[in-house]
C-alpha positions in Angstrom: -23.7 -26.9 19.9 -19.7 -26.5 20.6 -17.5 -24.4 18.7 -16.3 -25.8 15.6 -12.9 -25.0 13.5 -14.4 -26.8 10.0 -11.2 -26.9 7.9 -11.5 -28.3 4.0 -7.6 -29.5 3.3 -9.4 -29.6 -0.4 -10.3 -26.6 -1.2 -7.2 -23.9 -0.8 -7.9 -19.9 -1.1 -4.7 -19.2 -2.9 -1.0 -18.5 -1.7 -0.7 -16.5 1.4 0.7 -13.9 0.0 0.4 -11.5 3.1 4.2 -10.7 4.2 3.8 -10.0 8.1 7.6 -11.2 9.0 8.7 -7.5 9.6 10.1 -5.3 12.6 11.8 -2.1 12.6 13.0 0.9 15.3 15.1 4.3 15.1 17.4 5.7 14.4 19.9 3.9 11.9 23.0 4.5 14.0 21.5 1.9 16.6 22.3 -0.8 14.2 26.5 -0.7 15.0 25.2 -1.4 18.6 25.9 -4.7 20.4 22.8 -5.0 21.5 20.9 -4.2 18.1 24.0 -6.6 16.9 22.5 -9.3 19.2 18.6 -8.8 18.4 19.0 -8.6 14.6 20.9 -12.5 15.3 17.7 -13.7 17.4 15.7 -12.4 14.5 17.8 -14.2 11.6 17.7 -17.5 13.2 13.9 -17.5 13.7 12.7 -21.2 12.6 11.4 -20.9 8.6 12.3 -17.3 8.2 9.7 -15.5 10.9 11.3 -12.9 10.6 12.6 -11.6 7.5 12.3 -7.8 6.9 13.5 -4.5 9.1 12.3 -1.3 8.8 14.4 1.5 10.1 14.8 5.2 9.9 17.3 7.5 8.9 19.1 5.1 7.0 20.9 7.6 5.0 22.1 9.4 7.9 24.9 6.4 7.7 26.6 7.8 4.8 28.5 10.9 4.3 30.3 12.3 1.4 31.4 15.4 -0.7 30.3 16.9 -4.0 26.7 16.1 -3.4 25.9 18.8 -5.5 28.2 17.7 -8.7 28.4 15.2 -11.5 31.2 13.0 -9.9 30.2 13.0 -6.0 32.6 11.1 -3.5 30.4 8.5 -1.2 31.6 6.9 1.9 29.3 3.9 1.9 31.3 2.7 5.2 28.7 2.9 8.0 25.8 1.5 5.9 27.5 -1.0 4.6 28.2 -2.2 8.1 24.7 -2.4 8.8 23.8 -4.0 5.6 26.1 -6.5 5.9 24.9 -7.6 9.4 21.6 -8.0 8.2 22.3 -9.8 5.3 24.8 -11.9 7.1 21.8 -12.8 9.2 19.4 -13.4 6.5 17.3 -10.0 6.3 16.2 -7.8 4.4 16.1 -4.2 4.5 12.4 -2.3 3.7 14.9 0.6 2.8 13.4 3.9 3.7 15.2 6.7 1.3 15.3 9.0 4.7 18.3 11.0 5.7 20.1 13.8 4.7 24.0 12.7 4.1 26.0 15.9 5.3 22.9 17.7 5.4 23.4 19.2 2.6 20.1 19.3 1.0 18.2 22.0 2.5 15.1 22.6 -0.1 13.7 20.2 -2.8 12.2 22.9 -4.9 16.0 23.8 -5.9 16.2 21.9 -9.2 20.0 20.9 -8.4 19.4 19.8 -5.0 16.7 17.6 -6.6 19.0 16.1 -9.4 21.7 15.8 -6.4 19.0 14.2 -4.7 18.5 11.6 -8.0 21.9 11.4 -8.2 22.6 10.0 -4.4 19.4 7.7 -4.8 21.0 5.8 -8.2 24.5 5.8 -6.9 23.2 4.3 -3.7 21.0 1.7 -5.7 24.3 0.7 -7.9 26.1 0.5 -4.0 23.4 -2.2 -3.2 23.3 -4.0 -6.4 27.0 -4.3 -6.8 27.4 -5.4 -3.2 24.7 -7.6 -2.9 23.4 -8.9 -6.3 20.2 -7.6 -8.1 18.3 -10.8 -7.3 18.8 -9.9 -3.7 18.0 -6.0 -3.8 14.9 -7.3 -6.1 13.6 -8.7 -3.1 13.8 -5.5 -1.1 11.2 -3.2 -0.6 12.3 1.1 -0.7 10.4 3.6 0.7 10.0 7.2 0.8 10.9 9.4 4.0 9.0 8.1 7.1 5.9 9.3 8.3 6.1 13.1 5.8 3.1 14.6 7.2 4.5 15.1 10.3 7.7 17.3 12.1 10.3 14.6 10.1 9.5 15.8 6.5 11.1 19.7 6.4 10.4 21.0 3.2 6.8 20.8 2.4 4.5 18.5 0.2 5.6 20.2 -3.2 9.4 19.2 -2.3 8.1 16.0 -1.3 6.5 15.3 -4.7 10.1 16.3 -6.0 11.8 14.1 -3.4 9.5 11.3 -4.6 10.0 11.4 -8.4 13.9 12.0 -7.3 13.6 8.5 -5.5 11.9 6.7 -8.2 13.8 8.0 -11.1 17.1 7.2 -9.1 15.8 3.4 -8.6 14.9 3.1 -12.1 18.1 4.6 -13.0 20.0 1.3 -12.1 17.0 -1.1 -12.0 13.1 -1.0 -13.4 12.4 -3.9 -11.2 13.3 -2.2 -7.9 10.0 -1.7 -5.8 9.4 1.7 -5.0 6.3 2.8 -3.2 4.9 5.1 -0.1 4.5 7.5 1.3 3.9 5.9 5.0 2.1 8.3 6.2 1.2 8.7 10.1 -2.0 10.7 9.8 -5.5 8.9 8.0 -5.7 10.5 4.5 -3.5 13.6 5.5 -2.7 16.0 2.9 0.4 14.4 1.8 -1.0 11.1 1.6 -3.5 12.4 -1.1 -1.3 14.9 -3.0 0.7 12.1 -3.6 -2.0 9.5 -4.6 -3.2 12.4 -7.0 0.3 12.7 -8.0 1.1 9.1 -9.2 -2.6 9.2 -10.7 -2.7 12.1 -12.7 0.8 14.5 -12.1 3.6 14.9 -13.9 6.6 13.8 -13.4 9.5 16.6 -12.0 12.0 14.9 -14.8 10.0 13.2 -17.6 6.9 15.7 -18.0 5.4 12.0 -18.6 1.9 12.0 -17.1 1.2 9.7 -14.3 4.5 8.5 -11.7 4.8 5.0 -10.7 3.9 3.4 -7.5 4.6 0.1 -6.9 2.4 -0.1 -3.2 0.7 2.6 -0.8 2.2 2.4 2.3 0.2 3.8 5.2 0.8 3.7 9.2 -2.4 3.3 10.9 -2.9 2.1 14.9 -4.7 0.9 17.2 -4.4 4.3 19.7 -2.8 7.4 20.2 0.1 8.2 23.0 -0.7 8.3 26.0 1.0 7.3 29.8 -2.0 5.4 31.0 -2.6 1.8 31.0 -5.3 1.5 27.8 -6.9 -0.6 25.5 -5.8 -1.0 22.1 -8.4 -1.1 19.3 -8.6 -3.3 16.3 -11.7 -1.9 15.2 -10.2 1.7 15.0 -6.9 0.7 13.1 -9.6 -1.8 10.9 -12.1 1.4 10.2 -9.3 3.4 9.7 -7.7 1.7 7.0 -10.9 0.5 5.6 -11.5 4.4 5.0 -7.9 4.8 3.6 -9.3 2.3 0.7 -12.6 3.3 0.3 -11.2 7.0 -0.2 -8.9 5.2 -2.8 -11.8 3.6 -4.6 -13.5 7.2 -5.6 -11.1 9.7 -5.9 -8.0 7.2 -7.4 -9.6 3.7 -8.8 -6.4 3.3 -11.3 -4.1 2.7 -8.1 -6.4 0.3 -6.3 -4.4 -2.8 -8.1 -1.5 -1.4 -6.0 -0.6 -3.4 -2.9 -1.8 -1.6 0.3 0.7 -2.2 3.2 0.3 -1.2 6.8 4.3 -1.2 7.8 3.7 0.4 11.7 0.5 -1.6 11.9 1.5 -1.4 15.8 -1.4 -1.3 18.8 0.0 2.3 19.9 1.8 5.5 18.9 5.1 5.9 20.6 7.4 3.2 21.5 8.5 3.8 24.7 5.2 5.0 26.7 5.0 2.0 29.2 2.4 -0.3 28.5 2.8 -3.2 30.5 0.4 -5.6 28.2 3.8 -5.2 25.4 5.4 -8.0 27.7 2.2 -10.1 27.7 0.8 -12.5 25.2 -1.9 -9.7 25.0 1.1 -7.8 22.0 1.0 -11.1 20.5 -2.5 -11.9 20.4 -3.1 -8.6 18.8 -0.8 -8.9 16.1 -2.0 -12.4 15.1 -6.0 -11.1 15.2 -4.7 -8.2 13.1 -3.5 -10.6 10.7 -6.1 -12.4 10.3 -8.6 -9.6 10.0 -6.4 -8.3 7.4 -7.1 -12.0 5.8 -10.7 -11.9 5.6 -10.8 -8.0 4.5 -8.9 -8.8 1.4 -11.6 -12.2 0.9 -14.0 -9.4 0.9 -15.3 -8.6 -3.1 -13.8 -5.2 -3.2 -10.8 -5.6 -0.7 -7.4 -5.0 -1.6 -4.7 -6.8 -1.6 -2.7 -6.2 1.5 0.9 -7.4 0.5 2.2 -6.0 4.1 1.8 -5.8 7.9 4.8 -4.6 9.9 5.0 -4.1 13.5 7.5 -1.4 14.1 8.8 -3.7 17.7 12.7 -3.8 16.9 13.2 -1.0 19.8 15.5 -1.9 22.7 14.1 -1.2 25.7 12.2 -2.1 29.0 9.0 -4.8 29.4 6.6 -2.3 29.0 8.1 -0.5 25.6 7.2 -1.8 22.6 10.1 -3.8 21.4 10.6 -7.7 20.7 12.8 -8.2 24.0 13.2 -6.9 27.2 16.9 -5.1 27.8 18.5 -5.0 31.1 21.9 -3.3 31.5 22.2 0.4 31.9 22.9 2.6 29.1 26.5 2.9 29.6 27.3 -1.2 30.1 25.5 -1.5 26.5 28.4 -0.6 24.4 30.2 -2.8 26.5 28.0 -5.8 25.6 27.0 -6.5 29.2 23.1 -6.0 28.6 20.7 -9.1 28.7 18.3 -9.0 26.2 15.0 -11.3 27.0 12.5 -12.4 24.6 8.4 -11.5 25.2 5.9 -13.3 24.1 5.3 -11.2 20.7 8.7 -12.7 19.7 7.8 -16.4 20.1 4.8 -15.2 17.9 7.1 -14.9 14.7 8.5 -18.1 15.4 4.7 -20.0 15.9 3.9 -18.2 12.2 6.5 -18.9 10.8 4.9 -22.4 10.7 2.4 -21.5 8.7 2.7 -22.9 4.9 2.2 -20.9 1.6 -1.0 -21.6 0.7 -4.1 -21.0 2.2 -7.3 -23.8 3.3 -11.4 -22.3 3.7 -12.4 -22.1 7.2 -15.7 -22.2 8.2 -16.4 -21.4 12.2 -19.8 -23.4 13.5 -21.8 -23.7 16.5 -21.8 -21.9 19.2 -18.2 -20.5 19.4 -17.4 -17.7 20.7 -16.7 -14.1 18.2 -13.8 -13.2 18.9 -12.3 -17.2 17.8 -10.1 -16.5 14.2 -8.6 -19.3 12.9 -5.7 -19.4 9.7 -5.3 -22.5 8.4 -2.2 -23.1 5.7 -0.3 -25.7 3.9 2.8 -26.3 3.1 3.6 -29.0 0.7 1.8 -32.2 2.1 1.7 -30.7 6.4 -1.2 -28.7 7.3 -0.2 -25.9 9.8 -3.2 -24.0 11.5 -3.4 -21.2 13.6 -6.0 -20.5 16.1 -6.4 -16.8 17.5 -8.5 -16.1 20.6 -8.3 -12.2 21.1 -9.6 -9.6 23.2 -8.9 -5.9 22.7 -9.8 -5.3 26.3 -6.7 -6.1 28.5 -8.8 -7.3 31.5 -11.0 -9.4 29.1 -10.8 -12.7 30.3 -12.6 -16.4 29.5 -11.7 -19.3 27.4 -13.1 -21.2 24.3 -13.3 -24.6 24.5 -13.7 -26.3 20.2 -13.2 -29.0 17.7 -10.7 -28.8 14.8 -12.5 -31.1 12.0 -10.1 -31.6 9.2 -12.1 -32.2 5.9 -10.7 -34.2 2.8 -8.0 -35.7 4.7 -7.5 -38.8 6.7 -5.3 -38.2 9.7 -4.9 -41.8 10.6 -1.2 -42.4 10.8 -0.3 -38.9 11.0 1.0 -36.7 13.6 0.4 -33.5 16.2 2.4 -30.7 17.5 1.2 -27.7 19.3 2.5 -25.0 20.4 1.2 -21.9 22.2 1.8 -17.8 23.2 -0.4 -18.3 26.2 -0.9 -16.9 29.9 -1.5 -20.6 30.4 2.3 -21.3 30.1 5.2 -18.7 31.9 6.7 -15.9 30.4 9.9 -13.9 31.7 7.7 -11.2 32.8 5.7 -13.2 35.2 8.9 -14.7 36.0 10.8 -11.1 37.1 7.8 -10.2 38.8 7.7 -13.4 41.1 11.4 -12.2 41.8 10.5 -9.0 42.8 10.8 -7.3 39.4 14.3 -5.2 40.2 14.2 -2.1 38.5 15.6 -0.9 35.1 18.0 -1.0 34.6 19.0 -2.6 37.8 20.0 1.0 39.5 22.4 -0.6 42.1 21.9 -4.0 42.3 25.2 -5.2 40.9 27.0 -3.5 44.1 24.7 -5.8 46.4 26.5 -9.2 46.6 22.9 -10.9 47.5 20.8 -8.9 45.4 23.8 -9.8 42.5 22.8 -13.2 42.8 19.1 -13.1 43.3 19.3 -11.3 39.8 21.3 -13.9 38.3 19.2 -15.8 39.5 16.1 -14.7 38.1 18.1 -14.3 34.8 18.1 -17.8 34.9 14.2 -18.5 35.4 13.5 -15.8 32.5 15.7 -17.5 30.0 14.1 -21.0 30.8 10.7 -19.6 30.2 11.3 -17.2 26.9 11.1 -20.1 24.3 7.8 -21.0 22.3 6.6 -23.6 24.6 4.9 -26.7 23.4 1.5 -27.6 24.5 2.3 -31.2 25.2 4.4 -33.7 23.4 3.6 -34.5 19.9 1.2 -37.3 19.4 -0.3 -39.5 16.9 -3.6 -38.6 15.6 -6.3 -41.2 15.0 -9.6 -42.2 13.8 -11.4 -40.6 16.7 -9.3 -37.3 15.7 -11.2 -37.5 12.3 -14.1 -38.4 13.2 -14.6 -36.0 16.5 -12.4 -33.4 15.6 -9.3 -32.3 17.7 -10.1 -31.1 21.0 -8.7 -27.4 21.7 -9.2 -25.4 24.7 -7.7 -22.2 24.7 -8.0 -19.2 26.5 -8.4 -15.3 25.8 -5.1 -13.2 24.2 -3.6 -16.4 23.1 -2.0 -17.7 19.9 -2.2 -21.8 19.3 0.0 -23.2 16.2 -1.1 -26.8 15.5 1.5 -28.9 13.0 -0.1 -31.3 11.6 2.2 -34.1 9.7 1.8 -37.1 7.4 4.4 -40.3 7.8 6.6 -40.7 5.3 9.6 -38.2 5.7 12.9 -38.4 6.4 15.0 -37.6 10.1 16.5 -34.5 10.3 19.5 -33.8 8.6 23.1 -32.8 9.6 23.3 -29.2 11.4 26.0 -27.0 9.5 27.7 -23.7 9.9 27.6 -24.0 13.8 29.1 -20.4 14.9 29.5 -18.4 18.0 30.1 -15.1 19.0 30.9 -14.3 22.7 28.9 -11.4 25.1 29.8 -10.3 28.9 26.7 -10.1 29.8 25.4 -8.9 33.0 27.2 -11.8 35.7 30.0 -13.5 36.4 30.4 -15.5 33.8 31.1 -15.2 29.7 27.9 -15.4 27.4 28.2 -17.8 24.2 25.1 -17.2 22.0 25.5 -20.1 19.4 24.6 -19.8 15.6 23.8 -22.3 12.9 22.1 -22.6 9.6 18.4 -23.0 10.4 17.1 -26.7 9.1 14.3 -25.8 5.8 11.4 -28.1 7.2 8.2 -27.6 9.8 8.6 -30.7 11.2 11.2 -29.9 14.0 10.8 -30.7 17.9 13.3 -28.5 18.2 17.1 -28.0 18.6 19.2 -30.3 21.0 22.8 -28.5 22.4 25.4 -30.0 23.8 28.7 -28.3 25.6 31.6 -30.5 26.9 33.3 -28.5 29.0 37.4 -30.2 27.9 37.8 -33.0 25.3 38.3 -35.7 28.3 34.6 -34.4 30.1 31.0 -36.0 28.8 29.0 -34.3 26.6 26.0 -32.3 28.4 22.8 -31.2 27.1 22.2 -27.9 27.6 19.3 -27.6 25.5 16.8 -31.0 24.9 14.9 -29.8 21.8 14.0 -26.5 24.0 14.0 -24.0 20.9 12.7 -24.1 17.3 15.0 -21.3 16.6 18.4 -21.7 15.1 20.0 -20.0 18.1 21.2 -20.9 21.7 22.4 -18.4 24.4 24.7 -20.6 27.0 26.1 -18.6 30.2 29.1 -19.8 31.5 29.6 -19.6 35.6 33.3 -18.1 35.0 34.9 -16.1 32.6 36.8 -17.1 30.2 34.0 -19.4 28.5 35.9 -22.4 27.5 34.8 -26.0 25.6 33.0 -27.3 22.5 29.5 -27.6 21.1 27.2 -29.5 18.8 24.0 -29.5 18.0 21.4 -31.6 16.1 17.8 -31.6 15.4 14.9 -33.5 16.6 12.0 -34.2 14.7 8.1 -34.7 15.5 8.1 -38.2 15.5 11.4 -38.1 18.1 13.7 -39.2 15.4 17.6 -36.8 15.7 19.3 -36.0 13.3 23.3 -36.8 13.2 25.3 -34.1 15.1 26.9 -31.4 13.8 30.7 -30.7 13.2 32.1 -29.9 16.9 32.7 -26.4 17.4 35.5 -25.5 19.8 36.0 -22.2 21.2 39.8 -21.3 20.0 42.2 -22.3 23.3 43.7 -19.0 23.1 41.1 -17.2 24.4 40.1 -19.9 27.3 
């Protein structure tokens, strides 16, 4: 009997409550970088806020001061701010380690005035945050202890660390109760940190209160799918799965009080250490892993005594080569990087934050019949009257191979008259990488080749092909669905480490609106000519095609489309063949059904810089 995906659009499961829109990297300082400049922009404009949360280290490296260890401290909030400001200019938000040592100044946390200095620096940075940014808006930030304590980052023991955490959480609380607080992020399953400080918020008592018992408002743990290594491996779902699945289970007998806390894997990532080479991380493989994750994640907290897993962040934001584990590709030497000539190319795991970020807020039952093959997940969501589903065919075995061939039967709904879009992270469609290595995969970062006139432009070429091919592509064009979609179910054939997003749509809405706050900023890139990567508020609605882009060179040329509904993402990169870039733009958005919206304002690149 073939594979069935038996989907009741009647009977939801709740909200999906899982957050999973969440990168992060180290250390701090790379976030006054163009290039981190540039990534966290892709991020922001991901279609229905894929991406939403960064996690990064050292945070607190970014401020400095005097009088840490007095009542009326100076801070000089200048660097962090910065940072802040370009995420929330971009529409993230921070999951705010409290790691760092301003000045470093604090040198032991069982000195009772370096802990009430520590206190001190936590509530005055918590006021910083508030004041700058609204409580509302810090609310909906997560904080977190130091990263990873149990290993060579954490300095002064797990006595000081108990110190450091009450410091943290007394601090927040100082200037907010409603401030979430949790940790520890531990690297090492059920170390000895992790425990002394579930023990701790059980039963301990508090460094400042004496109160019995410390608040935690989630456990935070890092478990993976593999440990370092230089060779080309497998990573393992079923380790990181068992793994954390012992982390709860331990939970459940030695600390039941805490098990209403969220658990959150925030470096939920296939492998320790970012920048071994795997060369899968430019692959739909890294993308096809993270969606699986997800969903087993999904059907562990279904289980009776699961938990509820409120987080799963990839720790991806890194800058750096095909093979490192980081959202794009980089190519530009170190020293050209600070010069904005880099070139930063999305990989397939990007494209999968813009495919969830379909997904609606509520969950549907899925029931998986006949003869289909094991590894087949399926999450199926809706948001408000569309139906978005996701179909996950995964493999932890890179050289796995194979393809599933299914129905998707839609229960409780009629489909006549509505319509389907599809998109996929798929070997079936190109990616950059197999795009560089069809060009002959020059080197990073380039050693050389911009001296080589010929080799110049066989790069720029292959620049090209890369950024044609680093979009979500669309499986075919939308269509109408009909009685025979009902009644047979909608075919799917998809094949091994892939992600399919079906969009699924009822008639009755409105075209797109108008496009607004159409901005720009410019980049040198790595050729000849200027880069202008194109900004503008993201349309709130599933329903998009895509965004069209149009460039007129003078006010007396024709419009040209650079972009015919090519991206879902509220961003377009457009390389100009000279430098200075000169002209104006517009864009407008194209719905499912074909319909555009009305152009945007025109936006013309100031004369004075043409």
């Amino acid at each position: 009997m073939p594979a069935a995906l038996n989907i009741r659009a009647d009977q939801t499961l709740g909200p999906l409550e899982m957050e999973w829109r969440s990168t992060g990297f180290t250390p701090a300082r790379l976030l006054l970088t163009p290039a981190m400049r540039q990534a966290l922009i892709l991020n922001g404009a991901v279609a229905n806020g894929g991406m939403r949360f960064f996690r990064i280290h050292y945070m607190l490296d970014l401020v400095s001061g005097e009088g840490f260890g007095t009542d009326d401290p100076v801070y000089n909030w200048s660097r962090l701010d910065e940072g802040l400001d370009l995420m929330h200019e971009n529409g993230l938000y921070p999951f705010f380690e409290l790691m760092g040592n301003p000045g470093d100044w604090w040198t032991d946390f069982e000195n009772p005035l370096q802990v009430h200095a520590w206190r001190r620096l936590i509530r005055d940075l918590a006021q910083h945050v508030v004041d700058r940014y609204g409580i509302e808006t810090v609310r909906e930030w997560y904080f977190e202890t130091w990263n990873e304590p149990d290993l060579k980052w954490w300095k002064w023991g797990v006595q000081g660390f108990l110190n450091y955490y009450d410091a943290c959480s007394e601090g927040l609380k100082d200037v907010d109760l409603n401030i979430r607080f949790g940790g520890p992020g531990t690297a090492e399953p059920r170390s000895e940190t992790f425990c002394e400080l579930m023990k701790h918020c059980d039963q301990g008592v508090n460094w400042f209160t004496g109160e019995r018992g410390v608040r935690i408002d989630f456990i935070s743990v890092h478990e993976k799918g593999g440990a370092w290594t230089d060779e080309l491996v497998d990573a393992s779902t079923t380790r990181l799965m068992n793994e954390s699945r012992a982390d709860w289970a331990w939970l459940r007998e030695h600390h039941p009080a805490l098990c209403d806390r969220p658990y959150i894997n925030n470096e939920c990532d296939p492998l320790v250490g970012w920048d071994r080479n795997q060369t899968w991380r430019a692959w739909p493989y890294h993308a096809s892993f993270a969606a699986n994750l997800m969903a087993e994640h999904l059907a562990w907290q279904d289980e009776a005594d699961g938990p509820t897993v409120s987080f799963l962040g990839n720790d991806h934001g890194f800058i750096g080569a095909f093979g490192q584990r980081g959202q794009f590709a980089c190519f530009g030497a170190d020293k050209d990087r600070d010069l904005g000539k880099f070139e930063l190319i999305k990989k397939p795991v990007f494209n999968l934050a813009t495919a969830l970020g379909l997904l609606g807020d509520e969950r549907l039952a899925v029931d998986i019949s006949g003869d289909a093959d094991p590894r087949l997940r399926c999450i199926a969501t809706r948001a408000g009257d569309q139906i978005a589903i996701a179909v996950i065919l995964h493999d932890d075995a890179v050289r796995a191979h194979g393809r599933e061939a299914c129905r998707l039967h839609l229960q409780g709904v009629d489909l006549k008259g509505w319509r389907l879009a599809q998109w996929a992270v798929s070997d079936d469609y190109p990616h950059p990488y197999n795009r560089w290595c069809e060009d002959g995969h020059f080197e990073f970062p380039e050693k050389g080749w911009s001296l080589d006139p010929g080799t110049q432009q066989r790069g720029m070429q292959t620049f090209v092909k890369m950024r044609e091919s680093e979009e979500l592509p669309m499986v075919h064009a939308p269509r109408d669905l009909n009685a025979e979609d009902s009644q047979s179910g909608i075919a799917l054939d998809i094949r091994v480490h892939a992600v399919h997003l079906l969009l699924l749509s009822p008639p009755g809405a409105s075209a797109p609106e108008a496009v607004t706050s159409l901005t720009y900023t410019r980049w040198p890139g790595r050729g000849p000519g200027e880069q202008v990567l194109l900004r503008w508020d993201p349309l709130k609605r599933r329903d998009l095609w895509g965004y069209e882009v149009a460039h007129r060179p003078s006010v007396d040329s024709d419009w040209q489309l650079l972009s015919d509904a090519g991206s879902l993402d509220a961003v377009w990169r457009h390389v100009h063949e000279t430098r200075p870039a000169q002209g104006s733009y517009r864009v407008r958005a194209r719905d499912i059904w074909g319909r555009c919206g009305p152009w945007s304002a025109v936006l013309e690149l100031p004369k004075a810089l043409c």
